[in-house]
C-alpha positions in Angstrom: 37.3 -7.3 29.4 39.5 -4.6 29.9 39.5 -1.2 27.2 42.7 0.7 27.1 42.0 4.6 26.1 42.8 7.8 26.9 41.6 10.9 28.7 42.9 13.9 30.2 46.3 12.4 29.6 45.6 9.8 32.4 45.5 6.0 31.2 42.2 4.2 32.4 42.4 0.3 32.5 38.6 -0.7 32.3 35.9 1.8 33.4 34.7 0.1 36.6 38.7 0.4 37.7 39.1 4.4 37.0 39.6 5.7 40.6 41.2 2.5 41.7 43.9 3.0 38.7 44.0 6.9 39.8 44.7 6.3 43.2 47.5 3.5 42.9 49.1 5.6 40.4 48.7 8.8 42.5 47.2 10.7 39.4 45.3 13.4 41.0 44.6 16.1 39.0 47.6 18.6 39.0 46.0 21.4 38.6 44.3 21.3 41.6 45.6 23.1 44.3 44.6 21.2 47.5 45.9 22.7 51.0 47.2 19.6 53.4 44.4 19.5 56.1 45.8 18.7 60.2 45.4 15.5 61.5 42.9 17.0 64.0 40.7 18.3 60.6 41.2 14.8 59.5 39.4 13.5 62.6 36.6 16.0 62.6 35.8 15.0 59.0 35.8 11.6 59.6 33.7 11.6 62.6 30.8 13.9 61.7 28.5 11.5 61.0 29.4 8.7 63.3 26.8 7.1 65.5 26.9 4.2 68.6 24.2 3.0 70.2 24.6 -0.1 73.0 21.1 -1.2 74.2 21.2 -1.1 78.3 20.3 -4.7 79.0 21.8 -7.0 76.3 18.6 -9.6 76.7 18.5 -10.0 72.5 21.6 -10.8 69.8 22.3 -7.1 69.4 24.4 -6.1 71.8 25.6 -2.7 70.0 25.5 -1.1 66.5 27.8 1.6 65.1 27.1 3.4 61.7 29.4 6.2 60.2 29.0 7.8 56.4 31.8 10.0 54.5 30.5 12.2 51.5 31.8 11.9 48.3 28.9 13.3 45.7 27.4 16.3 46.9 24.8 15.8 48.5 25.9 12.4 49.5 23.7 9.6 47.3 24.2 6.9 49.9 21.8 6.4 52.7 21.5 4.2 56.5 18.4 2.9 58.4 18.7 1.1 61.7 14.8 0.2 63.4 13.5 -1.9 65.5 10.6 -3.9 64.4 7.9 -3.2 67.0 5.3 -6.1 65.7 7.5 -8.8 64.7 8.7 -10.0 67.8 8.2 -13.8 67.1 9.5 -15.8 69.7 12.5 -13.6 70.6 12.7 -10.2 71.4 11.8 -7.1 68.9 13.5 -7.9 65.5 15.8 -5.2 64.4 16.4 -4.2 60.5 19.4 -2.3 59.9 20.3 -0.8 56.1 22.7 0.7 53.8 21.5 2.1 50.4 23.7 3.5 48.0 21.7 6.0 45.0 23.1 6.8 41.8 21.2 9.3 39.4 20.9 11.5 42.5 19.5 10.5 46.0 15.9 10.9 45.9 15.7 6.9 45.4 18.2 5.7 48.3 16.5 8.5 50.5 12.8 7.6 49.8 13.7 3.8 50.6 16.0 4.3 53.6 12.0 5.6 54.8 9.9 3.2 53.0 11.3 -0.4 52.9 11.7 -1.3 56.4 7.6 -0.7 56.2 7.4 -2.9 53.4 9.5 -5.6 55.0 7.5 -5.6 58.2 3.8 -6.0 56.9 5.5 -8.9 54.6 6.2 -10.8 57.6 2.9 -10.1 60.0 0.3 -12.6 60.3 -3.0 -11.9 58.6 -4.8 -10.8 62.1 -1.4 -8.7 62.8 -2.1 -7.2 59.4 -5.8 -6.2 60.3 -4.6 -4.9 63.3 -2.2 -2.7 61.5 -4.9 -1.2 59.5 -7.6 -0.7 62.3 -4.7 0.9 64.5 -2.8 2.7 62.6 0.1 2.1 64.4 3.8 2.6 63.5 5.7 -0.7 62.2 8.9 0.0 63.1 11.1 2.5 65.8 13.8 4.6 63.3 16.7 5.4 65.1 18.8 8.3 64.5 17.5 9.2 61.3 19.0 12.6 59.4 15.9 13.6 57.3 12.3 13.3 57.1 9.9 13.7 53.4 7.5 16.2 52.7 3.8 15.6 53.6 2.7 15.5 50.3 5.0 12.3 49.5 4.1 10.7 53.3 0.6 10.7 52.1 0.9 9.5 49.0 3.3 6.6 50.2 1.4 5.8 53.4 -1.7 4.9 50.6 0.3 2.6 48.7 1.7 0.7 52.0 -2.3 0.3 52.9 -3.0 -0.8 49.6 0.2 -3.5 49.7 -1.3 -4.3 53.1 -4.8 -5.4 51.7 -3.5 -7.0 48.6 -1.3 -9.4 51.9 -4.6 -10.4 53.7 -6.4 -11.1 50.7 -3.1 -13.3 49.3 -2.0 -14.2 53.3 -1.8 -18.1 54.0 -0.2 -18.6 57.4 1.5 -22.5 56.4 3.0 -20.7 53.2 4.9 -18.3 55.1 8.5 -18.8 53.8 10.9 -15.8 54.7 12.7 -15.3 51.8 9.6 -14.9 50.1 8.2 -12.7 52.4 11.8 -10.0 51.8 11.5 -10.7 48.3 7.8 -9.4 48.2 8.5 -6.2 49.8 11.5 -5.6 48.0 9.3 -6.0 44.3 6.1 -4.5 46.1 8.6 -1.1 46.6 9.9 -0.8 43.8 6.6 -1.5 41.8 5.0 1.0 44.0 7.8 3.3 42.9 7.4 3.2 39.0 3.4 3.4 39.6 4.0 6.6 41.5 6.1 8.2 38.5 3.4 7.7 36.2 0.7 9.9 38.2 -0.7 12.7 36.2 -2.1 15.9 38.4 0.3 18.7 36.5 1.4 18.8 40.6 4.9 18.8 42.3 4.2 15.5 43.5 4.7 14.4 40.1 8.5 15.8 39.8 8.9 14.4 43.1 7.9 11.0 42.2 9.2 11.2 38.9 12.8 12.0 40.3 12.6 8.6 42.6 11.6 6.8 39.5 14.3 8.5 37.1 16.9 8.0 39.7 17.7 4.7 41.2 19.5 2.6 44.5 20.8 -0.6 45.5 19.8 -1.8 49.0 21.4 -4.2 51.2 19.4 -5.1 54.5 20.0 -7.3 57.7 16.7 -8.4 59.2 17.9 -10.3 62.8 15.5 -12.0 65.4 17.4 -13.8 67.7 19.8 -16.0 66.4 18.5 -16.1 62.9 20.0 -13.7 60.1 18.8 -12.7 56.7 20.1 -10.8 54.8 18.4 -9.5 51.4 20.6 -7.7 48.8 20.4 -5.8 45.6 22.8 -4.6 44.3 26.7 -4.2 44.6 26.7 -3.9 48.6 27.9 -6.6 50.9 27.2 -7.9 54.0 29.8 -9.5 56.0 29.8 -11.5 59.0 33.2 -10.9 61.1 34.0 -15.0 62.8 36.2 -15.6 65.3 37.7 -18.9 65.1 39.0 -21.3 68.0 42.8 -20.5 66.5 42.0 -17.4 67.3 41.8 -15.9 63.7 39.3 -14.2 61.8 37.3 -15.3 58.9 34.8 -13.3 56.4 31.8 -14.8 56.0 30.3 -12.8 52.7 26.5 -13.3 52.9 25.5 -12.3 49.5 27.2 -11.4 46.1 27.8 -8.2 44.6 25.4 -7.7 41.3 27.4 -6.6 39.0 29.5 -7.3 36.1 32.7 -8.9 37.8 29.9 -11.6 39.3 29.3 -14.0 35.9 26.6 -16.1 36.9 24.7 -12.4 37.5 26.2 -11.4 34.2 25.0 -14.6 32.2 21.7 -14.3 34.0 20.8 -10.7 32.6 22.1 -11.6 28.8 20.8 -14.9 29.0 16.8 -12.7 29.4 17.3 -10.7 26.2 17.4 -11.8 22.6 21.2 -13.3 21.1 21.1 -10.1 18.9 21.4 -8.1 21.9 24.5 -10.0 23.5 27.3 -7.2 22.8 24.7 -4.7 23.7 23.2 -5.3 26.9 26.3 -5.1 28.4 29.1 -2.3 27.1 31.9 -1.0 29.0 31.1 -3.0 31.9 27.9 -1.4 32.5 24.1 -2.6 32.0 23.4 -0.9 28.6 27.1 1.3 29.3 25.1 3.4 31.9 25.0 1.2 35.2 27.3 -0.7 37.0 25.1 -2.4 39.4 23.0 -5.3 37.8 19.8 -4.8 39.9 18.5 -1.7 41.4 15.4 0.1 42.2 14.0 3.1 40.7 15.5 3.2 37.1 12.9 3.6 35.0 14.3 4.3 32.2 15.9 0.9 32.7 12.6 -0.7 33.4 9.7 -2.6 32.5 8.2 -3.6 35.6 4.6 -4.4 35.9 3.7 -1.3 34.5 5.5 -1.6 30.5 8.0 0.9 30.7 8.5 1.1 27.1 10.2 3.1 24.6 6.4 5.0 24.2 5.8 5.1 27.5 9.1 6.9 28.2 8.4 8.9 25.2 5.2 10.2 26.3 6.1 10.9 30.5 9.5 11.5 30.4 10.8 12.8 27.3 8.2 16.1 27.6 10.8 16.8 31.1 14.2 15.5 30.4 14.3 15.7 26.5 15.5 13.0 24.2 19.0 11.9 26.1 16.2 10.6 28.7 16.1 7.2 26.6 19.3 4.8 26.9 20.9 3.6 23.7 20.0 0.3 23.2 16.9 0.2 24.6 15.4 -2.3 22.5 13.3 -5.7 25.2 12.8 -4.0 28.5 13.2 -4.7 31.6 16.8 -4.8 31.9 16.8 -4.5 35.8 15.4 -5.9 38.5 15.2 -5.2 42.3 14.6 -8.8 43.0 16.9 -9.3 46.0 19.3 -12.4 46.5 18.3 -13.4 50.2 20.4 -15.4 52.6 20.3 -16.8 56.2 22.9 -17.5 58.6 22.2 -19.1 62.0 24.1 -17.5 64.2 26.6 -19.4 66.8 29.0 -17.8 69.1 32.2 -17.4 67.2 30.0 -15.0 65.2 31.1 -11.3 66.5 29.6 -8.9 64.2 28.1 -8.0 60.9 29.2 -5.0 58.5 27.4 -3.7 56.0 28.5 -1.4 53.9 28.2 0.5 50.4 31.0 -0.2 47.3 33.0 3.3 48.3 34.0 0.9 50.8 34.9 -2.6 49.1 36.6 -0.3 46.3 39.7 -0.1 48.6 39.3 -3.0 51.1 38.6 -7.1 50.8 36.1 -8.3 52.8 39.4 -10.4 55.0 40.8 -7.0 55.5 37.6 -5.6 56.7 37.2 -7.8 59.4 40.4 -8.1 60.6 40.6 -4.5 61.6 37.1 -4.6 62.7 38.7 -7.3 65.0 41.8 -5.4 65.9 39.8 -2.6 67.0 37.0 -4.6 69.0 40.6 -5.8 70.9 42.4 -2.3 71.0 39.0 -0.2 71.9 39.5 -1.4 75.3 42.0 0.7 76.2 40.4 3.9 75.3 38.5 3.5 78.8 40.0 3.5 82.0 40.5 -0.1 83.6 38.0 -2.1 85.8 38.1 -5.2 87.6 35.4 -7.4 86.3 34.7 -8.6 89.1 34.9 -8.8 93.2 37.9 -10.7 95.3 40.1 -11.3 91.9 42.8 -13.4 92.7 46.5 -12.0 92.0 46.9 -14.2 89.0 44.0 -13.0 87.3 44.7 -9.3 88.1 47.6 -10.3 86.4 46.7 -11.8 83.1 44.1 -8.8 82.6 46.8 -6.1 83.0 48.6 -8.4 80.4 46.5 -8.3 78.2 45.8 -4.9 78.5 49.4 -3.8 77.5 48.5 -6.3 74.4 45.8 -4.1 73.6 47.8 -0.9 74.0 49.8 -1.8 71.0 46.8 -1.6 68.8 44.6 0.9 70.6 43.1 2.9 67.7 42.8 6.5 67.1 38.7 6.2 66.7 36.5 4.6 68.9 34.1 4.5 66.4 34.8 1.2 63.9 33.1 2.3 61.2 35.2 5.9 61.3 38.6 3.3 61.9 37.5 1.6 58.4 37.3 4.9 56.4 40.5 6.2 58.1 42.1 3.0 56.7 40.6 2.4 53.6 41.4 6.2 52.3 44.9 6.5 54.2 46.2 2.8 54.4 49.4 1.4 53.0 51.9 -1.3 53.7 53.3 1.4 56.3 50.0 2.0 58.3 48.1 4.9 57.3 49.5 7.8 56.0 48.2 11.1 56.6 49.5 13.0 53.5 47.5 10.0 51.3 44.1 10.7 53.5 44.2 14.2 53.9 44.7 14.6 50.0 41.7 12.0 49.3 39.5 14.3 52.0 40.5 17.5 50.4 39.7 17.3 47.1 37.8 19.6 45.2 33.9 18.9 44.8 34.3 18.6 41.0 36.6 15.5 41.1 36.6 14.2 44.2 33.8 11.3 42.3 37.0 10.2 40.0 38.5 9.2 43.4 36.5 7.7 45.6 32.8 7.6 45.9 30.0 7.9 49.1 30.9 5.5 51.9 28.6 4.4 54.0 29.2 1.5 57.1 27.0 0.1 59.7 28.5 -2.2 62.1 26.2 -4.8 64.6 27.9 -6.6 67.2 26.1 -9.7 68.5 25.6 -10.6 71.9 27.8 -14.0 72.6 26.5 -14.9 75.5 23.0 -15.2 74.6 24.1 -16.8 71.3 25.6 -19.5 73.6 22.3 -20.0 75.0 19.7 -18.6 72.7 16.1 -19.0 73.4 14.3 -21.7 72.0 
């Protein structure tokens, strides 16, 4: 339900629609004085944290990946993994994980998972001899790629001894015919976040225990592709998506949304969280669209003050670790029959065929402005346009004429929608912020890029996109 009130003169139609509202209505703050940036600044911003990487012999489903992430908070709360999973090969080649991880409360959380749940993930799906391997060895689970920042030894230690302890609790639990893989990403995705709230409650008077405390205190949603061969799961918590860009045999594309969004505008998520509290607690639980009016995503790690987990995160308990640091404010209203949250992921699979191109995941800064259709359609326009942006080969040796022919036609084709990135992700943020029935318009992005710090959040928030693109020809004749 929508609430109509009023607030610095600007008329806000439901909280979860502020900056939506804001933009449509071109409200931006007139006091601000914001200098038109150049179209070439416009580029620069956009691009600085863009990233492509094409594997060299295109033997698995991946053929390619592209990632791209545009700062709203400062620092930015979203976070990106990409790995490949160097002891899961199964009967295809290495299994590759990729991740986007949106933090609100800060970004301790999102940052200490980008580094910590593709670990968690792995040892979930080993074997029990792989797992005693692991712990003899030693040796690394996965290969990060491109990663932007590293913890502090103090936290690697501590979080390396609570992967080795998940690890024994698997081989004494481990039964090879029960293996079930959404059981296995639901484990690691509870194990995490369980391992989380224990952490906050260590006692040494150190700086570990602010360090842990802030993951704990702040939280993240998490939305991770796990892909070995043709098979795709995806696990979700949260308000990210996952979307699977199809290619159909009347050549037009179709959005294939993997998982829902957990959040209020989702009602069977919405019944599910009132439905686990008291009836006395029904106009309470949820308020202004918002788990307890504080959070808009549904499930989440970290959030302690929003959880009960294994470890009873009561009004007491908060009163006696948390309260001492943050003061009183630190406990919700309405904190009455915790949990209210849960990191339990919604886990799907997709077998991939074909007329399956690509996969985007990407945080809410991005679905604020753009339906999953739209999405893939220019994810599909650019795929056919990005051609043009190298020079032009023949295929092949002893072409005849005719085919010569048809290429060069469709290369003028492409020329009409050759795109101003050749990164995707960067093409996506360039249209989400600047689009309009027009195309985009550069007054509309560079005001949306040039706001101040201090309200540039009522805008837009932290986008963050990672874009795989799948290997047709070995899906048309994957290995057994």
């Amino acid at each position: 339900m929508s609430i109509n009130f009023y607030t610095n003169n600007v008329c806000l139609l439901g909280i979860k629609n502020i900056f939506k509202f804001q933009l449509h209505s071109k409200c931006i703050h007139r006091s601000a004085v914001v200098r038109k940036i150049t179209p070439q600044e416009v580029t620069a911003i956009l691009s600085s944290k863009e990233h492509i990487y094409e594997f060299e012999h295109n033997l698995g489903s991946v053929k390619a990946y592209e990632t791209n992430q545009l700062e709203s908070n400062s620092p930015i709360e979203d976070a990106r993994a990409e790995a490949k999973c160097l002891l899961t090969s199964g009967w295809y080649n290495k299994s590759m994980l990729f991740g986007v991880f949106d933090g609100h409360g800060g970004a301790s959380c999102s940052h200490v998972i980008t580094k910590r749940l593709f670990d968690y993930i792995c040892v979930s799906l080993l074997p029990k001899p792989l797992l005693l391997e692991y712990l003899e060895s030693g040796n690394r689970l996965v290969e990060m790629r491109n990663e932007t920042f590293d913890l502090v030894a103090e936290l690697k230690t501590l979080y390396a001894q609570s992967l080795k302890s998940y690890v024994l609790k698997l081989i004494n639990e481990r039964q090879e015919h029960q293996f079930k893989m959404k059981d296995a990403l639901e484990k690691a995705f509870l194990q995490l976040d369980e391992d989380i709230m224990s952490e906050a409650r260590l006692n040494t008077n150190s700086e570990v225990d602010n360090l842990t405390l802030n993951v704990g205190l702040s939280g993240s949603v998490a939305c991770v592709a796990h892909i070995d061969g043709p098979h795709l799961h995806v696990a979700s918590t949260g308000d990210c998506l996952a979307v699977v860009g199809v290619y159909t045999d009347d050549n037009t594309w179709i959005a294939k949304v993997m998982v829902e969004e957990h959040n209020t505008d989702n009602l069977n998520e919405l019944h599910r969280v009132i439905s686990e509290h008291p009836s006395n607690e029904k106009d309470t639980v949820i308020k202004y669209e918002r788990l307890l009016g504080q959070l808009a995503p549904l499930r989440a790690f970290g959030d302690l003050r929003l959880l009960n987990f294994k470890y009873k995160w009561s009004r007491e308990m908060l009163i006696e670790h948390v309260v001492p640091k943050l003061g009183e404010n630190a406990i919700p209203p309405f904190y009455y029959t915790p949990p209210y949250l849960t990191a339990k992921p919604q886990v799907a699979h997709h077998h991939l065929q074909p007329r399956d191109k690509f996969l985007i995941l990407a945080t809410d800064g991005l679905w604020d402005f753009m339906s999953p259709l739209q999405v893939v359609r220019l994810v599909g326009e650019h795929m056919s346009g990005k051609v043009t942006l190298t020079p032009l080969k023949l295929p092949r040796k002893n072409m005849k004429l005719s085919d010569i022919n048809n290429l060069l036609l469709q290369r003028r084709d492409s020329l009409k929608r050759k795109p101003v990135d050749a990164n995707a992700c960067t093409h996506l943020i360039r249209n989400a912020l600047g689009g309009s029935e027009y195309g985009v318009e550069h007054a509309k992005l560079s005001q949306l890029l040039n706001l101040p710090k201090n309200i540039s959040r009522s805008f837009r928030d932290d986008i963050t996109i990672t874009i795989v693109y799948f290997n047709t020809e070995y899906l048309r004749h994957p290995q057994a």
